[in-house]
Structure formats: C-alpha cells, structure tokens
N, C-alpha and C positions, 0 to 999 in steps of 0.2 A: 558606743559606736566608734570614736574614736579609736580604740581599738583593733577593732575590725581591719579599719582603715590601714593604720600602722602595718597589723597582721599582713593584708594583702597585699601591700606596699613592697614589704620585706620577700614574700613569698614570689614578685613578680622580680625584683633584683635577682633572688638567688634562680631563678629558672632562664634568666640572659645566657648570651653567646656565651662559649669561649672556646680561644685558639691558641695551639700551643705550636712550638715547633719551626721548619722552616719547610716550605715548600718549595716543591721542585718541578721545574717548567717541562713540556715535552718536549722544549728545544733543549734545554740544557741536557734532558738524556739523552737525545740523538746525537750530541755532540760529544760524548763519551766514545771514545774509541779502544776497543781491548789491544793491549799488545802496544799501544801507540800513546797512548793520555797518560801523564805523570799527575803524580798525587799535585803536586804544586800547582797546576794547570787546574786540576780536579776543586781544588778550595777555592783558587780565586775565582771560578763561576760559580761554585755552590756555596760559597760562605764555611764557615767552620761546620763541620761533623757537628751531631747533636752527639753520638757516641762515639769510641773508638777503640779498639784493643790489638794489642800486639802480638803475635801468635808466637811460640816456640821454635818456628820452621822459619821466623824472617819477615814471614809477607804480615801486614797489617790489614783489619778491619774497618773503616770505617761508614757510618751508617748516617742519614740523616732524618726526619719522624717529622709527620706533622697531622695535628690534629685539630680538626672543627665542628663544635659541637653547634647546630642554629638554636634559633631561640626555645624554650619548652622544647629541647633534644631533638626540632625536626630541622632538618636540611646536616646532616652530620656525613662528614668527610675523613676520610684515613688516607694516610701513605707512606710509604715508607722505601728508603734508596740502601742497601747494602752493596758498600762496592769493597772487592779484596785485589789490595795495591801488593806485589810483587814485592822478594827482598829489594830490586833493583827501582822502584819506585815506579813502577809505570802497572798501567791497572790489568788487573790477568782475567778477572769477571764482574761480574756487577747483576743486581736483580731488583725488580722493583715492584711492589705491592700497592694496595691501596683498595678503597672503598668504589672508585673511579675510575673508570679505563682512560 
C-alpha cells in the first residue's frame, strides 16, 4: 500500500505546473515603436532576449519565448516576441505569437 502511495505521490509532482521563459505585457508591445525604439530602450523594458542572432546584412534578431504549462497540461499558454533591430540599432519590425491574443 505503501507503495501506491509513493507511486501516486510522485506521479502527481511530476504532472505540476511549469513555466519557462519571460513574458511580455501588451503594454510593453504597444510601446515598441518601428523606426524609433533602440535595442537599448528594447531590453531595459523586456529584460534580456531569451535568444538572439546576428545576421550577415548588420541588423540583429532578437526574440523572447515564454511558456506555461497548468497543472495535469490544462490551462497551457505560448508566446512568443521576435523583433529585428537594424544595422543602426533601432527596430525595423517586430511579430508577435502566442497561444493568447
């Protein structure tokens, strides 16, 4: 019986939340501005990129993810920010995904 116990114990930990990533407000994309918002302005409201890459052409990638699984997989949330910063550092587009409007 004991057993059991353990068994279902374990089985109800590993079916808990998780949450990865950093999420992002719909204030803080309204306040993205193409043509006008510099990567530097860009981090200190969203915190560091979860990714980033440099392209051949100058302008840079960076992206930020966030993921939430509820408990036993119900209430599960996506999103995701890709914004592409100009050789000259200021942002030229941006797109933004998600489970959530």
């Amino acid at each position: 019986m004991f057993r059991f116990f353990a068994a279902f114990g374990l089985a109800v930990m590993l079916a808990g939340c998780a949450t990865g990533g950093k999420k992002v407000t719909e204030a803080q994309v309204a306040s993205i501005e193409q043509g006008k918002t510099t990567q530097a302005e860009l981090i200190a409201s969203l915190g560091q990129p979860t990714h980033f890459t440099h392209r051949s052409d100058g302008t840079k990638v960076l992206g930020w993810a966030y993921a939430h699984v509820g408990f036993a997989g119900i209430g599960n949330e996506t999103q995701g920010l890709i914004v592409v910063i100009g050789a000259d550092g200021i942002v030229k587009s941006y797109t933004r995904s998600g489970s959530k409007p």
